[in-house]
C-alpha positions as CSV (number, residue, x, y, z in Angstrom):
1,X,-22.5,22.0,5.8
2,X,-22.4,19.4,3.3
3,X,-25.2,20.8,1.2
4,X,-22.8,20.6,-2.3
5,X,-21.6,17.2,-1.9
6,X,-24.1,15.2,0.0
7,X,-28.4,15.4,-0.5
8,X,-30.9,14.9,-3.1
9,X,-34.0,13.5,-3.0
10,X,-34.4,10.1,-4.1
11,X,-37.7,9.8,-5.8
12,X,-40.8,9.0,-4.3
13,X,-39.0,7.0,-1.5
14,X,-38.0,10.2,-0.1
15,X,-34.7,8.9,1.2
16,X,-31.7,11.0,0.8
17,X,-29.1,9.9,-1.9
18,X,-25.9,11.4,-2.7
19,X,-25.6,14.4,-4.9
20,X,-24.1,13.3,-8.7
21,X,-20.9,15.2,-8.3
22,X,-19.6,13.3,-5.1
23,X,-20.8,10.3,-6.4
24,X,-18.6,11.3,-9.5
25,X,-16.0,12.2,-7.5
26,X,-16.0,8.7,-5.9
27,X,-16.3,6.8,-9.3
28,X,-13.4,8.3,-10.3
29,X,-11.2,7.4,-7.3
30,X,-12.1,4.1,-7.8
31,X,-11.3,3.6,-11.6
32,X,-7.3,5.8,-10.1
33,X,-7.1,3.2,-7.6
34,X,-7.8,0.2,-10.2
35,X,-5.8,1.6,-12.5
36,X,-3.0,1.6,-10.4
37,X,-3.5,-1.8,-8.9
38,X,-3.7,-3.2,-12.3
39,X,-0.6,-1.4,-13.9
40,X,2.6,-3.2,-15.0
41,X,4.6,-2.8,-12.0
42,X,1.0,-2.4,-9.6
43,X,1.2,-4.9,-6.6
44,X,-0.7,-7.1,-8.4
45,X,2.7,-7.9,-10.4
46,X,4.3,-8.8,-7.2
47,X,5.3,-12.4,-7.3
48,X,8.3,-12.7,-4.8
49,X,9.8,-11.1,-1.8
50,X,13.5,-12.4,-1.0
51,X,15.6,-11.2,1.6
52,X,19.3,-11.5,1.3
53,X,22.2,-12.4,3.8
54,X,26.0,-10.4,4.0
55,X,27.5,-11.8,1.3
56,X,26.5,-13.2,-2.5
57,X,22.8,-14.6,-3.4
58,X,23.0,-15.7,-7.5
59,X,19.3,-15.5,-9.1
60,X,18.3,-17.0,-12.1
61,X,16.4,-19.6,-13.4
62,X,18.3,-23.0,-12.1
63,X,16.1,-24.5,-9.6
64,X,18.9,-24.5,-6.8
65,X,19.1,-20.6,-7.5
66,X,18.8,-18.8,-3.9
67,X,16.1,-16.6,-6.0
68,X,14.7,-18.1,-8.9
69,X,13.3,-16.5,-11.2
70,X,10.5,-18.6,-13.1
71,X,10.3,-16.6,-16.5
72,X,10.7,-17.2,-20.0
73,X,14.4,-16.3,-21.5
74,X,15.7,-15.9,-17.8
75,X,19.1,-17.7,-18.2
76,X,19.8,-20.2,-15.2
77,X,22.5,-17.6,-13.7
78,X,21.4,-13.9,-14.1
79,X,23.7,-12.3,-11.4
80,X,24.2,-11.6,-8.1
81,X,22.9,-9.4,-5.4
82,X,25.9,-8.6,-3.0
83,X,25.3,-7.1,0.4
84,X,28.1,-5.8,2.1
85,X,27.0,-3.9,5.6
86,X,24.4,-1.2,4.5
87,X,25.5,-1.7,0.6
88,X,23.1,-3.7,-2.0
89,X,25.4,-3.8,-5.6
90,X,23.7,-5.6,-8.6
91,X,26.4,-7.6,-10.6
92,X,25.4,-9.3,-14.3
93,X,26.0,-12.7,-15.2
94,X,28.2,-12.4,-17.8
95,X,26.6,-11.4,-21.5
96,X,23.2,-11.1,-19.5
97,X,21.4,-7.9,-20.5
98,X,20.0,-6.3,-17.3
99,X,19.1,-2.3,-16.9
100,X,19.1,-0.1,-13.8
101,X,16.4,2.8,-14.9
102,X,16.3,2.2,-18.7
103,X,20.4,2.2,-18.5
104,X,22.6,-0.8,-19.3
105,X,24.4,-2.3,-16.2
106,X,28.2,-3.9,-15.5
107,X,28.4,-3.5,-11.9
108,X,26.2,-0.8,-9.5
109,X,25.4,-0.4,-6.0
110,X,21.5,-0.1,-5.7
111,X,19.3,2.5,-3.8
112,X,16.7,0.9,-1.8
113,X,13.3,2.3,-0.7
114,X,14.1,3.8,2.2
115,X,14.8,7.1,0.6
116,X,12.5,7.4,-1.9
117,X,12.0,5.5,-5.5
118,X,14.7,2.6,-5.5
119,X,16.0,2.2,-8.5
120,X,14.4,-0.2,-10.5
121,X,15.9,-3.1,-12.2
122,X,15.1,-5.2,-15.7
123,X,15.5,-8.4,-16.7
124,X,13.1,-9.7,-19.9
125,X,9.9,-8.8,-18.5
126,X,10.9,-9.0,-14.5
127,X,11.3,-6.2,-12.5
128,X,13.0,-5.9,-9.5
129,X,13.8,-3.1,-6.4
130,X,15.5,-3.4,-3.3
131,X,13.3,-3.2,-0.2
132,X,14.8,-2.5,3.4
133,X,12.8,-3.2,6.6
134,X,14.8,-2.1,9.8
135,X,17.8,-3.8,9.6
136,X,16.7,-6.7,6.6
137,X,17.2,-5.8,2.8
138,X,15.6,-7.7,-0.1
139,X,14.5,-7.8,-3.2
140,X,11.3,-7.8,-4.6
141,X,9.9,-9.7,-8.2
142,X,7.3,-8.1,-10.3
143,X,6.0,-10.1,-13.2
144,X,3.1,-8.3,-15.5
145,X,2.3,-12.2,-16.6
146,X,2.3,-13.0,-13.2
147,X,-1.6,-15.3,-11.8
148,X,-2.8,-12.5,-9.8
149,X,-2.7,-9.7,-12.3
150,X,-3.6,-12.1,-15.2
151,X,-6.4,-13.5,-13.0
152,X,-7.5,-10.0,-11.8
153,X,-11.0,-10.1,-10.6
154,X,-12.0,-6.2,-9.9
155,X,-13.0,-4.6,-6.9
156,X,-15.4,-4.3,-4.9
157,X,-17.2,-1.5,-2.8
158,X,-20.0,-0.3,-0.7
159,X,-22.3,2.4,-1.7
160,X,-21.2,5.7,-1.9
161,X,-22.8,6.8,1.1
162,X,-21.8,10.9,2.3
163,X,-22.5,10.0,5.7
164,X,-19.3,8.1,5.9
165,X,-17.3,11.7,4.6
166,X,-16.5,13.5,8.4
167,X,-14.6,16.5,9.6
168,X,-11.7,15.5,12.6
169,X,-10.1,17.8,14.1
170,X,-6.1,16.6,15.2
171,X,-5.5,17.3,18.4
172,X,-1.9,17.9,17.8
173,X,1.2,16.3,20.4
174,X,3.7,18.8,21.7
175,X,6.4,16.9,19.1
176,X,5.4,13.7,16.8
177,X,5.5,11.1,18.6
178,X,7.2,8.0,17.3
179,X,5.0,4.7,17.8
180,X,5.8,1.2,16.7
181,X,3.6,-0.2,13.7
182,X,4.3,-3.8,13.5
183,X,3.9,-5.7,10.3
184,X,2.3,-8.5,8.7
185,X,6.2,-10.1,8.7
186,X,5.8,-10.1,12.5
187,X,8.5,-7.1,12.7
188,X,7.9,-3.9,14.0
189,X,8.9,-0.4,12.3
190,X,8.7,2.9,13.9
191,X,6.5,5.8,12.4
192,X,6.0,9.6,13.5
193,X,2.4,10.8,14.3
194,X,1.2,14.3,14.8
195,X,-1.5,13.6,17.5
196,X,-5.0,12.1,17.4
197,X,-8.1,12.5,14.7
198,X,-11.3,13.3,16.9
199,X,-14.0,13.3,15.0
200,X,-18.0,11.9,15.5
201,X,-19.0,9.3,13.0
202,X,-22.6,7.4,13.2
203,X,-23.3,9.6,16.3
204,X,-20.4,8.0,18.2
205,X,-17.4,10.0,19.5
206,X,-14.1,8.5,18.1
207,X,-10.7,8.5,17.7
208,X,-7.7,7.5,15.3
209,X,-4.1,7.7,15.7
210,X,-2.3,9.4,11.7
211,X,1.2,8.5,10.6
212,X,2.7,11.5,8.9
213,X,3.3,10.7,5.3
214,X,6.2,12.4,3.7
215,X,8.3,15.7,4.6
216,X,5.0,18.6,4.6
217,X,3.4,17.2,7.3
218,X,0.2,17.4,6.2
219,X,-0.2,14.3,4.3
220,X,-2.2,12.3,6.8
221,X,-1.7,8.0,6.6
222,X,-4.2,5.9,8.6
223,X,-4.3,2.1,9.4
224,X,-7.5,1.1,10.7
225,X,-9.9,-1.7,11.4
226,X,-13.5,-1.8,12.0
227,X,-16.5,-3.9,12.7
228,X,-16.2,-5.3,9.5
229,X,-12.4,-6.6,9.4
230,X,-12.5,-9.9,8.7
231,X,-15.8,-10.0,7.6
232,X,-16.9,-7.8,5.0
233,X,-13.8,-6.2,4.5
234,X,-10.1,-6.8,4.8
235,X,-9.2,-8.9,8.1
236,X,-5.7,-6.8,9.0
237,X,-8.0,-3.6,8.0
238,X,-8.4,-0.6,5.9
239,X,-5.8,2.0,4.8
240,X,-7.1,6.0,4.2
241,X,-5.0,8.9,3.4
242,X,-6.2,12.4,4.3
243,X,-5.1,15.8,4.2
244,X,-4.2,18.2,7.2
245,X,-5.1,22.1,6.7
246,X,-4.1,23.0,9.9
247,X,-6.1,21.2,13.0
248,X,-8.9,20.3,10.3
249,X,-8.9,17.0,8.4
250,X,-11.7,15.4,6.4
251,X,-11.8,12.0,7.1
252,X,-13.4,10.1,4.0
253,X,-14.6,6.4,4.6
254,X,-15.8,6.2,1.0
255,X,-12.1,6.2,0.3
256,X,-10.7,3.4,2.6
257,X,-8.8,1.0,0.8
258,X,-6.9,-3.1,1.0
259,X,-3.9,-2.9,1.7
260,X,-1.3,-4.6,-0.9
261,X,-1.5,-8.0,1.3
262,X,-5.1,-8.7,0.5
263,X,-3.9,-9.4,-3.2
264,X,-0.8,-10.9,-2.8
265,X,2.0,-12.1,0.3
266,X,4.8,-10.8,-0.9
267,X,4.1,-7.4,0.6
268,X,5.0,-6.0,4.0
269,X,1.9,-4.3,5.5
270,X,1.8,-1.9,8.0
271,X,-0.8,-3.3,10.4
272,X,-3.2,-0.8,12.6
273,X,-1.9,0.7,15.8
274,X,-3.5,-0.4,19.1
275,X,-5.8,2.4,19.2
276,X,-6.9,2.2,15.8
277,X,-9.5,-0.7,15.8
278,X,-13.2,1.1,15.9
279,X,-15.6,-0.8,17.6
280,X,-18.3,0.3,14.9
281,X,-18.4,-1.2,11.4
282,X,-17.6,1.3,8.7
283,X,-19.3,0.2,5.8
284,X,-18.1,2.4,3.3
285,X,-14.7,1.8,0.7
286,X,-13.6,-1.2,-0.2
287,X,-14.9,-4.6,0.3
288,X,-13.1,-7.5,0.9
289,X,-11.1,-8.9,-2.6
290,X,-13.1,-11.9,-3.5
291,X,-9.7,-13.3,-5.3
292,X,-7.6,-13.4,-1.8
């Protein structure tokens, strides 16, 4: 079945190897997902997570700011972030320069994540977007200077082994179901899932539980952990996105990556749902960060 992606002879060893396009295909993958994670706004620019009360929180660069902001030419009062019931609006200090989206700003009510791209907010080199988590709103910091993209020490991964690549089928619910993910904050969110992966990895008969990933429904995301958690890979686990085309999804290990928290703690992770922790170790994907 896997005849194109998977087995070559390796030499005089005799073992099989994967075939150079998969292995290409992998390579690749792993230079996106670098790329990403080292780009200006990546999560390794995170460098503060600050959730806001009703009312006014002033950010700047005074020490006694609520948020402050530690960056050169950040005057000691920037703004304020205002929240009035479900309403985030960004107001300047006066003759400070800030953008919403590339466009100057006097006064502006922000969109948050929740539906989408927030809108994304400049001050000198900081960059800033509104987060909301049930019913808590904040405001994340991304500095490109900041330690742990300017201290960036690579990734790390197992062997590209096709072994680890596996057809599931998804044994669909009658609706999605809604299930509650909790979070590395110690909160819980709720997510929809279609129904259950079964699929047979290592000669063992398992099972993992998808969260459907924007409006299609056939953008597959799974939070999982292994054998391996905590130590070879990522304690809170793996994440892997996959594909639905129909009942059939392939499931590929060589693709599980950290999630945002092993680089940095301003992130709020998703963490893997009860059903989700295989008792097997997948060692394929990404190891764990050795700068964590």
């Amino acid at each position: 079945m896997y005849v194109a992606l998977t087995l070559v002879l390796a030499g005089c060893a005799g073992e099989p190897a994967p075939a150079p396009v998969y292995i290409d295909e992998i390579k690749a993958w792993q230079r996106e997902r670098s790329e990403r994670l080292r780009a200006e706004d990546g999560w390794l620019s995170l460098v503060g997570l600050h959730w806001l009360d009703e009312g006014d929180t002033a950010f700047g660069s005074d020490p006694a700011s609520p948020i402050r902001l530690d960056a050169e030419g950040i005057p000691p009062l920037a703004g304020l972030f205002s929240v009035r019931g479900t309403e985030v609006r960004l107001i300047p200090a006066a003759d400070v320069q800030l953008t919403i989206n590339g466009e100057p700003v006097v006064d502006g009510v922000l969109r948050d994540d929740s539906a989408g791209s927030p809108d994304l907010i400049r001050l000198g080199r900081l960059l800033f977007h509104v987060i909301r988590r049930g019913d808590r709103v904040g405001v994340r910091v991304k500095d490109p200077e900041g330690a742990a993209r300017v201290g960036f020490r690579g990734l790390e991964y197992y062997p590209t082994d096709p072994g680890y690549r596996v057809e599931a089928r998804l044994e669909r619910y009658a609706e999605p179901k809604r299930i509650e993910i909790s979070t590395v904050l110690s909160t819980t969110e709720e997510r929809e899932s279609p129904g259950r992966l079964e699929f047979r990895l290592r000669g063992e008969a398992l099972s993992l539980e998808p969260l459907l990933e924007g409006d299609g429904g056939s953008t597959l995301f799974i939070i999982f952990q292994d054998a391996t958690s905590g130590r070879e890979t990522y304690g809170a686990g793996r994440y892997l996105y996959a594909t639905a085309s129909g009942d059939r999804v392939v499931l590929d290990f060589n693709k599980a990556y950290n999630p945002p928290c092993a680089f940095t703690p301003y992130a709020t992770c998703p963490l893997p749902p009860r059903g989700n922790r295989l008792k097997l170790p997948v060692q394929a994907g990404e190891r764990a960060y050795a700068g964590h």
